[in-house]
mmCIF file as gemmi writes it, N, C-alpha and C atoms, coordinates in Angstrom:
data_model
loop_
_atom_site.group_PDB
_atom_site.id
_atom_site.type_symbol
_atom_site.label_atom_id
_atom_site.label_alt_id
_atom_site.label_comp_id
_atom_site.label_asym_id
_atom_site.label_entity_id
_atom_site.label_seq_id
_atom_site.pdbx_PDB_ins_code
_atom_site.Cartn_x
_atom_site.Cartn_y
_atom_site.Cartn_z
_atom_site.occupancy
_atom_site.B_iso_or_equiv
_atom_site.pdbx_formal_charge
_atom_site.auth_seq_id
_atom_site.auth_asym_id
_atom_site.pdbx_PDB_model_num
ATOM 1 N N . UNK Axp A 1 ? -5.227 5.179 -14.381 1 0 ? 1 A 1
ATOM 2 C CA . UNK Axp A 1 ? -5.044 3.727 -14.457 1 0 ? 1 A 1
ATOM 3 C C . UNK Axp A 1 ? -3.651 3.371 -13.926 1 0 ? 1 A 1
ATOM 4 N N . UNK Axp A 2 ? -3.535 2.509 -12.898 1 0 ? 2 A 1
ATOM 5 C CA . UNK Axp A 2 ? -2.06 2.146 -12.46 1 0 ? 2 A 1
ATOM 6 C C . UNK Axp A 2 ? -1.682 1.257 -13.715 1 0 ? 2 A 1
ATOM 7 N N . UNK Axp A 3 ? -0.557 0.987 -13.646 1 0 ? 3 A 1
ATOM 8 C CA . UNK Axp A 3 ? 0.239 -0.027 -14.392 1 0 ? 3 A 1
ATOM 9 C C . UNK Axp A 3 ? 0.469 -1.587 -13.423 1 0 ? 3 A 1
ATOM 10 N N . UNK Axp A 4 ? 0.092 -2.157 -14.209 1 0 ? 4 A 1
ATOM 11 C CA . UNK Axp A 4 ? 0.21 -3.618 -13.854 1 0 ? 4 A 1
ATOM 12 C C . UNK Axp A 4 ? 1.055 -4.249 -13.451 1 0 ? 4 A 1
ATOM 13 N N . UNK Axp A 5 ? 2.188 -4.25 -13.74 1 0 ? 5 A 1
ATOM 14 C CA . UNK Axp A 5 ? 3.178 -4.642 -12.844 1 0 ? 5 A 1
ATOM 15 C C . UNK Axp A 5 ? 2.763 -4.124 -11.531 1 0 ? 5 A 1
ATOM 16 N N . UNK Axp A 6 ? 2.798 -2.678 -11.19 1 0 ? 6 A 1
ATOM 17 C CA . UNK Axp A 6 ? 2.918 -2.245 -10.075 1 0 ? 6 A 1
ATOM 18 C C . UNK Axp A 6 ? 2.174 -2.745 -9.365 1 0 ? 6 A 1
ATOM 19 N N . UNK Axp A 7 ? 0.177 -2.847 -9.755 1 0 ? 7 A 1
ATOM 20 C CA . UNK Axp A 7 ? -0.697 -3.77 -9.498 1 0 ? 7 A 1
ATOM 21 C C . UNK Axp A 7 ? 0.112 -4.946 -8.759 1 0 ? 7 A 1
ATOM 22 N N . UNK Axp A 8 ? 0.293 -5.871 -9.449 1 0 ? 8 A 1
ATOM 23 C CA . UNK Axp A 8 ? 1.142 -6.894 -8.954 1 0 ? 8 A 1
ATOM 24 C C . UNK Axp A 8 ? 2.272 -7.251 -7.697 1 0 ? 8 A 1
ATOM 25 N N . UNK Axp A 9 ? 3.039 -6.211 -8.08 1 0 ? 9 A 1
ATOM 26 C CA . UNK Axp A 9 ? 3.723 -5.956 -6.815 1 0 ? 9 A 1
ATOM 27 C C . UNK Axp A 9 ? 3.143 -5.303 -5.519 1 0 ? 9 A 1
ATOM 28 N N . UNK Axp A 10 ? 2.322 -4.637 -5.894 1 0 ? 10 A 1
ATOM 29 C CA . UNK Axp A 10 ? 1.62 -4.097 -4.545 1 0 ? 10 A 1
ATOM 30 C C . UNK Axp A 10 ? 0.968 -4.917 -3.825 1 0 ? 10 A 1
ATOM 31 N N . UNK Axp A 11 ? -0.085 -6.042 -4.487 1 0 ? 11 A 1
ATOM 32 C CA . UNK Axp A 11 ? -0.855 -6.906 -4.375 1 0 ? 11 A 1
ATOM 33 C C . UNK Axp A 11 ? 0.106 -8.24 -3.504 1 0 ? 11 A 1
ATOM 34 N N . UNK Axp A 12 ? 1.182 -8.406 -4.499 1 0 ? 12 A 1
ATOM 35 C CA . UNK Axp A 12 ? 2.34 -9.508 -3.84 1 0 ? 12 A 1
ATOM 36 C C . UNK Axp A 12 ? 2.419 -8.858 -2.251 1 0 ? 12 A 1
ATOM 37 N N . UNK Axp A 13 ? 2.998 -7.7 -2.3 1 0 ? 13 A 1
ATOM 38 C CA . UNK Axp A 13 ? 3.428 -7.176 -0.622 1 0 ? 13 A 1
ATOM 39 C C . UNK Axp A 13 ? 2.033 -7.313 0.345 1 0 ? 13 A 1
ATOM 40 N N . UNK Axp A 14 ? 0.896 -7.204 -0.279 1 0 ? 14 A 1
ATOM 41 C CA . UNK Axp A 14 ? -0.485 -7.068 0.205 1 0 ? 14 A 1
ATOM 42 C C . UNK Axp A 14 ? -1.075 -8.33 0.928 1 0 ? 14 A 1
ATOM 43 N N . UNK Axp A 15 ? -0.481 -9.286 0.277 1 0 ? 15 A 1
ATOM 44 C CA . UNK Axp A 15 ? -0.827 -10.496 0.828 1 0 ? 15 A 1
ATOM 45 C C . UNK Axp A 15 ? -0.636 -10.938 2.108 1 0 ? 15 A 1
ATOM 46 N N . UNK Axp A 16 ? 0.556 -11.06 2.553 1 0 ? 16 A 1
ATOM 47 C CA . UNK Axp A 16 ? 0.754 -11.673 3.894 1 0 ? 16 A 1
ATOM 48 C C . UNK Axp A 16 ? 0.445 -10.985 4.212 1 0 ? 16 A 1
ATOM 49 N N . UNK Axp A 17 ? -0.1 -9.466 4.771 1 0 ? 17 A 1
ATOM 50 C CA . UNK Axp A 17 ? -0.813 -8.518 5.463 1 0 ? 17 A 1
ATOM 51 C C . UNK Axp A 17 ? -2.245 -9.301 5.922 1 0 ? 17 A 1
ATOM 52 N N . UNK Axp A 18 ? -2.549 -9.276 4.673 1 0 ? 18 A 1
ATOM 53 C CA . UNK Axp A 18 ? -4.211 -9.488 4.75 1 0 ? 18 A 1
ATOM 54 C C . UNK Axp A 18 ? -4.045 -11.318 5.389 1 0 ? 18 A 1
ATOM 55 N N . UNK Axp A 19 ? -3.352 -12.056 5.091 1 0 ? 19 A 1
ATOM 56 C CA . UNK Axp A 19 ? -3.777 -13.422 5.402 1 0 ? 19 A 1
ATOM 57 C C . UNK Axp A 19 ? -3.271 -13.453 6.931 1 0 ? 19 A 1
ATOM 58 N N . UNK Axp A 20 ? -2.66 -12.307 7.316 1 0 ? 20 A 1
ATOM 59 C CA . UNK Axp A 20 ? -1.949 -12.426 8.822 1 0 ? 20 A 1
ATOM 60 C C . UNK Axp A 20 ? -3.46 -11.891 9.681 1 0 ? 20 A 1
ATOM 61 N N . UNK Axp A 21 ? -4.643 -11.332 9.318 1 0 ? 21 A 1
ATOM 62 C CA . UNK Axp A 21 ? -5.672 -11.585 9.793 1 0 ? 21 A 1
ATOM 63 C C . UNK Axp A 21 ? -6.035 -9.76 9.337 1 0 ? 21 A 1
ATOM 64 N N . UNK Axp A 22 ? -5.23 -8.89 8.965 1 0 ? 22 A 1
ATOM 65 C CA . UNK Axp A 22 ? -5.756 -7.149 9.101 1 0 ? 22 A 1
ATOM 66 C C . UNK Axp A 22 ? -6.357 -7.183 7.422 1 0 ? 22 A 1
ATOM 67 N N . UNK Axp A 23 ? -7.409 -6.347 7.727 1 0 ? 23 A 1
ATOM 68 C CA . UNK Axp A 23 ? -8.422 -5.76 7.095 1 0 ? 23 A 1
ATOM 69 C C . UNK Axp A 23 ? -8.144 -5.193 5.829 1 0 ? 23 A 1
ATOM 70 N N . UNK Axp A 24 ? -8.486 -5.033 4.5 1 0 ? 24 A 1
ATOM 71 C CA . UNK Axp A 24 ? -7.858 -4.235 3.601 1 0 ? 24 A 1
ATOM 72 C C . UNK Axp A 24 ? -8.579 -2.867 4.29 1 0 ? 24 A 1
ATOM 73 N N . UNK Axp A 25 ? -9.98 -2.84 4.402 1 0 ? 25 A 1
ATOM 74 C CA . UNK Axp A 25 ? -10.3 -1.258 4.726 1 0 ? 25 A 1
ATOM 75 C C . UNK Axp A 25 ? -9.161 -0.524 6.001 1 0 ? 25 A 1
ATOM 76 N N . UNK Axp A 26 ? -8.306 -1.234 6.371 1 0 ? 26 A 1
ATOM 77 C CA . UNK Axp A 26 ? -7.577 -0.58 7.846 1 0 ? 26 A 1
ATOM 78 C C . UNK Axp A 26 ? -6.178 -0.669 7.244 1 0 ? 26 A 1
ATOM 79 N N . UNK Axp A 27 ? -6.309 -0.49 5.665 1 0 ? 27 A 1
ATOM 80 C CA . UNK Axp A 27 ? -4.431 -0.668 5.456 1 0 ? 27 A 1
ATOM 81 C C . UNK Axp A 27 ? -4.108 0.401 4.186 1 0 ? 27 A 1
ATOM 82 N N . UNK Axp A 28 ? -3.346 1.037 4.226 1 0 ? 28 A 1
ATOM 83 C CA . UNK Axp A 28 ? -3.232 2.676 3.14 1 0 ? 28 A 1
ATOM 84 C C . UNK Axp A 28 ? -1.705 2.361 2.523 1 0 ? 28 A 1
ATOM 85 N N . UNK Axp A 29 ? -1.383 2.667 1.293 1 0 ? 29 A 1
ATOM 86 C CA . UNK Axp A 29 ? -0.343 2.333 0.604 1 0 ? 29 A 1
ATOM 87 C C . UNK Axp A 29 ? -0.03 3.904 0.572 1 0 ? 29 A 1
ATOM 88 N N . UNK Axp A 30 ? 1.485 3.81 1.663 1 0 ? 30 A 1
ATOM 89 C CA . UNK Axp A 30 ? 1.727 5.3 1.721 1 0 ? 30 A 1
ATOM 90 C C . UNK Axp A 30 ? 2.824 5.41 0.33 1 0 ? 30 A 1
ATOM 91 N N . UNK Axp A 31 ? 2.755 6.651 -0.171 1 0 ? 31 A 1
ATOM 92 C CA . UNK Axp A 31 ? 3.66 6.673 -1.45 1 0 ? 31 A 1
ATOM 93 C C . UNK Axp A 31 ? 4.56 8.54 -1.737 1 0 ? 31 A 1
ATOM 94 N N . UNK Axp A 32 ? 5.283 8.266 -2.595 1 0 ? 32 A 1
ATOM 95 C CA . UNK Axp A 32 ? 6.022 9.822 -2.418 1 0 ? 32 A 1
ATOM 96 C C . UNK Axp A 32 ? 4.952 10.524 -3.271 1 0 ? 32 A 1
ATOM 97 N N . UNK Axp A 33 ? 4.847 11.91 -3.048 1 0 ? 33 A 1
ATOM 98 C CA . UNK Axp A 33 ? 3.718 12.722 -3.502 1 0 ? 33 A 1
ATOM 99 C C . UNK Axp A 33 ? 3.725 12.877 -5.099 1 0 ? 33 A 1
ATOM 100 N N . UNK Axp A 34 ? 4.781 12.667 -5.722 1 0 ? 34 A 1
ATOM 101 C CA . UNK Axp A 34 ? 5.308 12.688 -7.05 1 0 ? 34 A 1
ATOM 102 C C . UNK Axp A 34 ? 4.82 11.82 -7.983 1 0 ? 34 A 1
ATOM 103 N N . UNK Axp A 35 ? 4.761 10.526 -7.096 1 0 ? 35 A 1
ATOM 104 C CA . UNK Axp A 35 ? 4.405 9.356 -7.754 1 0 ? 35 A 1
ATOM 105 C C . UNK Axp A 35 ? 3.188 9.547 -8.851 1 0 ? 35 A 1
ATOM 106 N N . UNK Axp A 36 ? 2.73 8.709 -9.779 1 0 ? 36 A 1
ATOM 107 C CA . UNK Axp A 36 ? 1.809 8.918 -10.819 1 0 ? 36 A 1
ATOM 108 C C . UNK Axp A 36 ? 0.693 8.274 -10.204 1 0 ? 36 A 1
ATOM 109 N N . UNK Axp A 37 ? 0.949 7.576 -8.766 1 0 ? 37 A 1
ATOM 110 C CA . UNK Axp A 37 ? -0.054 6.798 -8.251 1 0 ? 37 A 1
ATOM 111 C C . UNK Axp A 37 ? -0.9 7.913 -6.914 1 0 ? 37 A 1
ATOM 112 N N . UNK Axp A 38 ? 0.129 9.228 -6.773 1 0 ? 38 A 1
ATOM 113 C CA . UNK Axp A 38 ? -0.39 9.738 -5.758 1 0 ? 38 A 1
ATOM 114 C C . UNK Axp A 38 ? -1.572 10.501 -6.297 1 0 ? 38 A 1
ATOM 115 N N . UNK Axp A 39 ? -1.992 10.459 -7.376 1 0 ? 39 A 1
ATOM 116 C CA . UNK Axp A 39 ? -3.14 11.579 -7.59 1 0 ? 39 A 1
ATOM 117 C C . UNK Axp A 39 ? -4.773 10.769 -7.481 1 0 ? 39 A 1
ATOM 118 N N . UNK Axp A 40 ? -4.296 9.079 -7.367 1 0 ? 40 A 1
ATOM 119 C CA . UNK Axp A 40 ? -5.241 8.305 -6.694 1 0 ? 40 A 1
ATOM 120 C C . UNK Axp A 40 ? -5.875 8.667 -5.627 1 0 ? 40 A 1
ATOM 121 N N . UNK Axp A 41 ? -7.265 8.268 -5.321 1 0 ? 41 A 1
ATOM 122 C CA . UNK Axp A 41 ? -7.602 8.126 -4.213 1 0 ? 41 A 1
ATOM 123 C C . UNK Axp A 41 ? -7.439 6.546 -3.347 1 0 ? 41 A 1
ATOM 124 N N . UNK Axp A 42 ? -8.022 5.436 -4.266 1 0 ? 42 A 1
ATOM 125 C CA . UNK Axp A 42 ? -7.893 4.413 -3.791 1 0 ? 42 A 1
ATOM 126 C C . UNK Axp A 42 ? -7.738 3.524 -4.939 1 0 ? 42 A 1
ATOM 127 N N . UNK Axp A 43 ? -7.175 2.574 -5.383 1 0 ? 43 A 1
ATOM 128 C CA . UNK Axp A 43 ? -6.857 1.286 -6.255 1 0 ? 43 A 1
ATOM 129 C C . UNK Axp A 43 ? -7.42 0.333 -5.951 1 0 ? 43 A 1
ATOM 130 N N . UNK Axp A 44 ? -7.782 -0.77 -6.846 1 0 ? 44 A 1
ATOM 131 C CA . UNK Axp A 44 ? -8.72 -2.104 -6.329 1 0 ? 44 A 1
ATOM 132 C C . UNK Axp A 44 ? -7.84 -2.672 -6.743 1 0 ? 44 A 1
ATOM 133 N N . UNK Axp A 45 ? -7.511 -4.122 -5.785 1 0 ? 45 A 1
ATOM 134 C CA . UNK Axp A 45 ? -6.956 -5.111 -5.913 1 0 ? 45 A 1
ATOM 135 C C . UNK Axp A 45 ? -7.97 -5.703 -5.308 1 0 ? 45 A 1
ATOM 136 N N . UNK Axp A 46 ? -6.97 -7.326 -5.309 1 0 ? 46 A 1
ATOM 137 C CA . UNK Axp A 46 ? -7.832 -8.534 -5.924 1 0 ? 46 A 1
ATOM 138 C C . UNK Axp A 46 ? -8.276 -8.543 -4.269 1 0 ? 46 A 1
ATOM 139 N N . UNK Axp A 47 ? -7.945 -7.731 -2.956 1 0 ? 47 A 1
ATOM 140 C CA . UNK Axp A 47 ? -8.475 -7.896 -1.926 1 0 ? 47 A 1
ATOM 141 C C . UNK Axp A 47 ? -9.107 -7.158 -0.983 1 0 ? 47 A 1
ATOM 142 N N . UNK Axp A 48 ? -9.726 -5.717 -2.24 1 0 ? 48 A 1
ATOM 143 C CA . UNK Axp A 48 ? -10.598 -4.588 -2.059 1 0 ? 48 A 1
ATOM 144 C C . UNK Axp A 48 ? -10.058 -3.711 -2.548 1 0 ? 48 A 1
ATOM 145 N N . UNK Axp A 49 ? -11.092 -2.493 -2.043 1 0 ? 49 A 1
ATOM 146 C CA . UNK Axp A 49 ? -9.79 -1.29 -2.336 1 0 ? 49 A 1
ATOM 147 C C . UNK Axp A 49 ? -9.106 -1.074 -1.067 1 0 ? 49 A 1
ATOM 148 N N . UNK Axp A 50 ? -8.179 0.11 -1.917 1 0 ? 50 A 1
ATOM 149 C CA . UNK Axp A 50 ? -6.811 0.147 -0.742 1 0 ? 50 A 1
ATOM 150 C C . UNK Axp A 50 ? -6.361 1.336 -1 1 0 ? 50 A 1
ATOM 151 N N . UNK Axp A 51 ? -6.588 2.141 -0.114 1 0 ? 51 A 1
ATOM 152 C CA . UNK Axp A 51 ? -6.532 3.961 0.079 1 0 ? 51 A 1
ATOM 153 C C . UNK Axp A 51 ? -5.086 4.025 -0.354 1 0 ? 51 A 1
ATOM 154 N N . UNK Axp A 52 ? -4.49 5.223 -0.903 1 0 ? 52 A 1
ATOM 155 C CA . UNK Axp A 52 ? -3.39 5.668 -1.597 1 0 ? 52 A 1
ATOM 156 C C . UNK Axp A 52 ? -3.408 7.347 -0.736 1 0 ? 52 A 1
ATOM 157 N N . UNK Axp A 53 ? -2.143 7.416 -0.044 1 0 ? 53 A 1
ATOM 158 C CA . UNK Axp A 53 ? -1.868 7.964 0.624 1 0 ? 53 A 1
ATOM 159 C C . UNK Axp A 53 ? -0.418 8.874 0.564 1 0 ? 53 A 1
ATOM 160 N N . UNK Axp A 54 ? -0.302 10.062 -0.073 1 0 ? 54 A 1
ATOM 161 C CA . UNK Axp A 54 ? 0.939 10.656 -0.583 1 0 ? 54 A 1
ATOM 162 C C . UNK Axp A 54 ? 1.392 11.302 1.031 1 0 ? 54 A 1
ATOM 163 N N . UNK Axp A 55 ? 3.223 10.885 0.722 1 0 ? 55 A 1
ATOM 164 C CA . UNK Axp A 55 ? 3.838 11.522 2.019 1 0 ? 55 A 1
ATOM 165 C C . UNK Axp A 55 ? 4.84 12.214 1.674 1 0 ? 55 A 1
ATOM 166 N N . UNK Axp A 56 ? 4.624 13.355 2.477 1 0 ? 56 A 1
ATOM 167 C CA . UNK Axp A 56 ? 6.182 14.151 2.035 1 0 ? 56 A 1
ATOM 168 C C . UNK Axp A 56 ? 7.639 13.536 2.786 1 0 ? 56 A 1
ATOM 169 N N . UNK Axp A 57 ? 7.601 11.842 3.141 1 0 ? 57 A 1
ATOM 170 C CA . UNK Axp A 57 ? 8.471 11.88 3.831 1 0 ? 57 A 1
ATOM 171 C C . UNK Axp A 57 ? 9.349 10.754 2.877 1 0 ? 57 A 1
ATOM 172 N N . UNK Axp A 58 ? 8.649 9.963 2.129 1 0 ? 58 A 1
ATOM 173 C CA . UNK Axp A 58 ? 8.889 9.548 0.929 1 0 ? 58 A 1
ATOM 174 C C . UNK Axp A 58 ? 9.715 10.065 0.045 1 0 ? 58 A 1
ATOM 175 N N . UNK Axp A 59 ? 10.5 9.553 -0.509 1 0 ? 59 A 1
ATOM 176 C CA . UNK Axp A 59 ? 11.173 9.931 -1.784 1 0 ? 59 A 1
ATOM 177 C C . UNK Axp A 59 ? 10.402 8.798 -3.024 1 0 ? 59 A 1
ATOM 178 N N . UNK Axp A 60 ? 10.943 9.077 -4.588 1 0 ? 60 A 1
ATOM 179 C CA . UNK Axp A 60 ? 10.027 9.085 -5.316 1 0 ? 60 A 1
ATOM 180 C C . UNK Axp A 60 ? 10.654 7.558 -5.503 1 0 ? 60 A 1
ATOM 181 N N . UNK Axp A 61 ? 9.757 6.463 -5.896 1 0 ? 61 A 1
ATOM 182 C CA . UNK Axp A 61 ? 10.612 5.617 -6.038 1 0 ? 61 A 1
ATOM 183 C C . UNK Axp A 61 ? 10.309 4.391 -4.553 1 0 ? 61 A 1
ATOM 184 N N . UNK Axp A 62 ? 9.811 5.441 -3.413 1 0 ? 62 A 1
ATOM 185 C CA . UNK Axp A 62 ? 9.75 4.384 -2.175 1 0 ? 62 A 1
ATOM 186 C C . UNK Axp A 62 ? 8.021 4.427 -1.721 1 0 ? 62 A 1
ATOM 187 N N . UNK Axp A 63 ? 7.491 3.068 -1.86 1 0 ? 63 A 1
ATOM 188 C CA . UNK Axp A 63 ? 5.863 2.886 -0.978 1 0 ? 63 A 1
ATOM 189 C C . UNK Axp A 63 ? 6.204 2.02 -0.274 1 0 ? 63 A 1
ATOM 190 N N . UNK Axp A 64 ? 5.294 2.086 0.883 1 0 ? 64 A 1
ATOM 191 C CA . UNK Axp A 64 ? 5.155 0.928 2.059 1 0 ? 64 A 1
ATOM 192 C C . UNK Axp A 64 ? 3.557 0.93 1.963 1 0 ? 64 A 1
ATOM 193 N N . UNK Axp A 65 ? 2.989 -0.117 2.345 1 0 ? 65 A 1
ATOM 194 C CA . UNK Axp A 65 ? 1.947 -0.629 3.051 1 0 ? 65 A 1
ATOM 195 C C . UNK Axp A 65 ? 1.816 -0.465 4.827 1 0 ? 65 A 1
ATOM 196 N N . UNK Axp A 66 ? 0.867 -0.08 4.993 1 0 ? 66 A 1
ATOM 197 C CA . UNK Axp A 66 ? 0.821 0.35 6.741 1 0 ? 66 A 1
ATOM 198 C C . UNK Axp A 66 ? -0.726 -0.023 6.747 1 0 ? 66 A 1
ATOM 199 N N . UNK Axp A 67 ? -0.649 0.017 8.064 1 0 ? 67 A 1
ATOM 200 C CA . UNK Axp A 67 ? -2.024 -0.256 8.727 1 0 ? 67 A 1
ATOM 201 C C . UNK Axp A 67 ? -2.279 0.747 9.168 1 0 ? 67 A 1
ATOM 202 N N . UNK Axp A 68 ? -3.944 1.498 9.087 1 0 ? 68 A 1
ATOM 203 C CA . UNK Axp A 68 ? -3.405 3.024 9.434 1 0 ? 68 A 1
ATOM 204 C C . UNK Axp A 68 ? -3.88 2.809 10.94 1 0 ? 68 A 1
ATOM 205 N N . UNK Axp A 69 ? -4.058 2.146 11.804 1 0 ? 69 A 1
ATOM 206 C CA . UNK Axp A 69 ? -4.158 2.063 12.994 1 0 ? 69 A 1
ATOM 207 C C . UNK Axp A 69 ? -3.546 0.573 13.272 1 0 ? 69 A 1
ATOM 208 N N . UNK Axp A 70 ? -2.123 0.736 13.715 1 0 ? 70 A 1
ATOM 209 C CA . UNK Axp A 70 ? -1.545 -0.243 13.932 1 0 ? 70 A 1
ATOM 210 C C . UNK Axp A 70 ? -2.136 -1.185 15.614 1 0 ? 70 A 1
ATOM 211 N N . UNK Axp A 71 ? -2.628 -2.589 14.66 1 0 ? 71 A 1
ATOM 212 C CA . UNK Axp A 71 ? -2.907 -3.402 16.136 1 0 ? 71 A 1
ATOM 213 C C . UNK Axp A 71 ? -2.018 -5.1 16.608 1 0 ? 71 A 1
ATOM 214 N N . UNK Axp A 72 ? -2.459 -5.403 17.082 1 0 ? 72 A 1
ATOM 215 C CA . UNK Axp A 72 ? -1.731 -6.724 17.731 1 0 ? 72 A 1
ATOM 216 C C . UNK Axp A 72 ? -1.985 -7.73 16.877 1 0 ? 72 A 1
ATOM 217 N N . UNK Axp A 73 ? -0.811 -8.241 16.875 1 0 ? 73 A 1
ATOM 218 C CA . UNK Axp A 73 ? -0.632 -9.74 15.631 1 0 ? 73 A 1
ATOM 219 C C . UNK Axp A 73 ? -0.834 -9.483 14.18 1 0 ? 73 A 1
ATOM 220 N N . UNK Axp A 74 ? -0.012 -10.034 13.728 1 0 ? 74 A 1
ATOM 221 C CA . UNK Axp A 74 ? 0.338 -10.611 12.512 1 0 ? 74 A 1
ATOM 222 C C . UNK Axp A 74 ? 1.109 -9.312 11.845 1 0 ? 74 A 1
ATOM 223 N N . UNK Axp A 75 ? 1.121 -8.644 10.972 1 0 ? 75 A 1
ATOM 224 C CA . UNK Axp A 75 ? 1.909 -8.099 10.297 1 0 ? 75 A 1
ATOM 225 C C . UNK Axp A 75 ? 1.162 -6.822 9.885 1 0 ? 75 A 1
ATOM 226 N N . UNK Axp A 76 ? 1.238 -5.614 10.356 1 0 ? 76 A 1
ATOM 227 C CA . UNK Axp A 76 ? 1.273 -4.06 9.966 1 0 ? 76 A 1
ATOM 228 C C . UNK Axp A 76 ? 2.193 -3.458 8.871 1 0 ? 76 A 1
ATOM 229 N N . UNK Axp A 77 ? 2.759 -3.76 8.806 1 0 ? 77 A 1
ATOM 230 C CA . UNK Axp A 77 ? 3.615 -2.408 8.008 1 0 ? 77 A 1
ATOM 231 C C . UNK Axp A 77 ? 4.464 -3.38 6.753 1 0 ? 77 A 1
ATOM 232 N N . UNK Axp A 78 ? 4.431 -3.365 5.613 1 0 ? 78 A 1
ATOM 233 C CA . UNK Axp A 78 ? 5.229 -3.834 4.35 1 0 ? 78 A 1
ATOM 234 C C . UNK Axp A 78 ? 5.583 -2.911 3.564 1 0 ? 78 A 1
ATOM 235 N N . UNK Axp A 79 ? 7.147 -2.744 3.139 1 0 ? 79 A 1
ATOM 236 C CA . UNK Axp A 79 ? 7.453 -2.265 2.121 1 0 ? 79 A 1
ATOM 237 C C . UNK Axp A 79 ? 7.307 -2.812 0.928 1 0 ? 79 A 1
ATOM 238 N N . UNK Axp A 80 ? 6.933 -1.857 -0.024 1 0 ? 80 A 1
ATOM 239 C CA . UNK Axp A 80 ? 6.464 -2.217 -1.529 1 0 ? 80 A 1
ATOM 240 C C . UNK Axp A 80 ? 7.63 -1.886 -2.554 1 0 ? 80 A 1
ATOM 241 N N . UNK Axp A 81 ? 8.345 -0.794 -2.186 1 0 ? 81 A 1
ATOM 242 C CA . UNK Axp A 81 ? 9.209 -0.781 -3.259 1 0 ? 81 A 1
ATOM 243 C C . UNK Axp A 81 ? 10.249 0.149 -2.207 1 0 ? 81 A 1
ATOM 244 N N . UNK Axp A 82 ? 11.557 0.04 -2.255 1 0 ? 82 A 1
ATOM 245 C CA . UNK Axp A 82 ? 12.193 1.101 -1.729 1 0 ? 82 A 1
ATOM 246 C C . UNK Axp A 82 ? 13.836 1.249 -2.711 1 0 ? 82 A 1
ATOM 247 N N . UNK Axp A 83 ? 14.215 2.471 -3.049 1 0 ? 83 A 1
ATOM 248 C CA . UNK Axp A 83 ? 15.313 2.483 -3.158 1 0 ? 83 A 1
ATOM 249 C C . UNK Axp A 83 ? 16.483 2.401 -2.198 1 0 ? 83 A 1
């Protein structure tokens, strides 16, 4: 179960993504492998689900939002939390 806040904040960064016209199925919340969220596969928010994606390039503490096939217009890539 994620925690709600985080819900929230992910969802907040999630938005202008999705209203800039990209897909939730074409967008992965990359996260550090540590995280309590990386043992997810995918999370539902209020605008589908949304693949959860652990990186070893991450430190613990930092997610972004990406498009996993970045295309033309509107907005690809949001950070969600970074130290």
């Amino acid at each position: 179960m994620i925690n709600v806040r985080a819900l929230q904040l992910i969802e907040e960064k999630l938005e202008p993504i999705v209203k800039s016209g990209k897909r939730i199925d074409n967008i992965k919340l990359m996260v550090c492998p540590v995280s309590p969220i990386a043992v997810m596969e995918r999370i539902r928010t209020r605008y589908g689900m949304l693949k959860i994606v652990p990186s070893v390039y991450l430190k613990k503490g930092n997610s972004y939002l990406r498009e996993i096939k970045i295309t033309r217009g509107g907005l690809g890539i949001n950070w969600v939390s970074k130290k």
